[in-house]
N, C-alpha and C positions, 0 to 999 in steps of 0.2 A: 524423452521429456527431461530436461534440466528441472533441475531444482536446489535450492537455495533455505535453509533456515538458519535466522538470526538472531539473538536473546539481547538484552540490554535491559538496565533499570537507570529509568527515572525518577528526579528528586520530586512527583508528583502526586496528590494522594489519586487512587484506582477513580472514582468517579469523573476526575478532571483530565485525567488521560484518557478514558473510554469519551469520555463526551468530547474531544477537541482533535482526536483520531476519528469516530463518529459525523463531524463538521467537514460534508464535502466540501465548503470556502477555502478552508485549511490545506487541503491536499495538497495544492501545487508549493504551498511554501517549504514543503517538506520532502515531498516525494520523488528524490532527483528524475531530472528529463522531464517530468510531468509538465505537460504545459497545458494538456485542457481535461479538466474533467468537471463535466457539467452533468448538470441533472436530466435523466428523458422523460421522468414522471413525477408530476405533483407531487410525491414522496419520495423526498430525498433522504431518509432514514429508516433503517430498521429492514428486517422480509421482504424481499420484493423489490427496492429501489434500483432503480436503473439508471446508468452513468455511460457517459459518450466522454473515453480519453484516449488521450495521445502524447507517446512518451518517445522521448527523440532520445536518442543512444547511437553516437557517433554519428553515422549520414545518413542513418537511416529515421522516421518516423514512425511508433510502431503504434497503429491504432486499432479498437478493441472496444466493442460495448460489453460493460458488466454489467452484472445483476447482484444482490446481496444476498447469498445461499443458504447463510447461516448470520443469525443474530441476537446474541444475547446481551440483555444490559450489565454493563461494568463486565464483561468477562470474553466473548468473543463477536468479532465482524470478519465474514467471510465472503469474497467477492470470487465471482467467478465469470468468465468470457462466454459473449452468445452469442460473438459477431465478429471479425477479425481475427487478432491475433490470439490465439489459441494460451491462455493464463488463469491462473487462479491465485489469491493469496488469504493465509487466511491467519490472521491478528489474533493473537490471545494476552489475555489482561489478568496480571493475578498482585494481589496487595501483598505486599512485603512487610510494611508495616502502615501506621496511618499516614505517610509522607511519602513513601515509596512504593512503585508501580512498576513490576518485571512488563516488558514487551517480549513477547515472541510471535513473530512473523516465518511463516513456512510460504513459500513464493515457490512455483510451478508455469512453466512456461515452454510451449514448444513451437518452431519455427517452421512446419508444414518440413513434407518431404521431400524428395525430388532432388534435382539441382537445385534451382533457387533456392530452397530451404538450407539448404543446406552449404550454399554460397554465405547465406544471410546470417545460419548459425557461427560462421565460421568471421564473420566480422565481427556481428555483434556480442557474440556470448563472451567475450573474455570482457566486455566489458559490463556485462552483466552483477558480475559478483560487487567489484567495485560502487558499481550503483547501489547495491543493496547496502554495505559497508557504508556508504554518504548518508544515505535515508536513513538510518540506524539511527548515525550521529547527528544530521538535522532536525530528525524528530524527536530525540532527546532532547536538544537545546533548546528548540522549539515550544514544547509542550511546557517546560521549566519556564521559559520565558511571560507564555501565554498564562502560567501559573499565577507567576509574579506579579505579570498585571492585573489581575484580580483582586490581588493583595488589597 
C-alpha cells in the first residue's frame, strides 16, 4: 500500500478551513484529478456520509465510493473506500494561531494485485505524489480565497 503525508498551513482561522474542506461542492476545485464527488446519502457531512468519486491521474480514471470513518468538528475528516479503488485519506486540522490553520492529510491507496495492479501501479503511482503536492497548494489558495470572500 502507498502512502503519502502532507503538512501545510493556511492563512485561515481553524473553523473556516474545517468547514470549506468539510463542503463536498468544494472538493473538485481543489482536489487535483477530482472530477466527481457527489453525495450517495442525504448526509452529506459528518459519520457516515457517503460519496461516489472519480479522480483521473494520467489515462487512467480511478473511481471509489467513500464513506467518512472518522469526524470531528474543527479538528479531523477521515474518508475511507468501500467500493473501487481501495484508499483512504484522512485530514487533520489544528489552529496555529486565530488566522492560521496547519493541514495535514495522510492519503493511503493501493492498486489491487496481480498484473493489472500492478501494470496500473506502475503508471499511475509516480504521478501520485505530485498530485498530492498540487492539492496541497490548491487547497491552500483555495481556502484563503474562500476566506476572503467572507470578508
Amino acid at each position: 500500500m502507498g502512502q503519502i503525508n502532507i503538512s501545510a498551513t493556511a492563512a485561515v482561522p481553524l473553523s473556516v478551513a474545517f468547514a470549506y474542506v468539510d463542503d463536498y461542492r468544494y472538493v473538485p476545485d481543489w482536489m487535483f484529478g477530482m472530477s466527481k464527488f457527489d453525495p450517495l446519502t442525504e448526509q452529506v457531512s459528518g459519520l457516515g456520509a457517503e460519496y461516489e468519486t472519480v479522480v483521473n491521474l494520467g489515462p487512467k480514471a480511478l473511481r471509489s465510493k467513500v464513506r467518512v470513518t472518522d469526524w470531528a468538528q474543527d479538528a479531523v475528516i477521515e474518508l475511507t473506500s468501500f467500493e473501487g479503488m481501495v484508499n483512504s485519506s484522512r485530514w487533520e486540522f489544528r489552529a496555529v494561531d486565530d488566522e492560521h490553520t496547519e493541514l495535514t492529510v495522510d492519503f493511503r491507496y493501493e492498486f489491487g494485485g496481480g498484473l493489472a495492479g500492478k501494470a496500473l501501479a506502475k503508471v499511475i503511482e509516480p504521478l501520485v505524489g505530485e498530485a498530492m503536492r498540487q492539492t496541497e497548494k490548491d487547497l491552500r489558495t483555495k481556502a484563503e480565497e474562500h476566506y476572503r470572500s467572507l470578508e
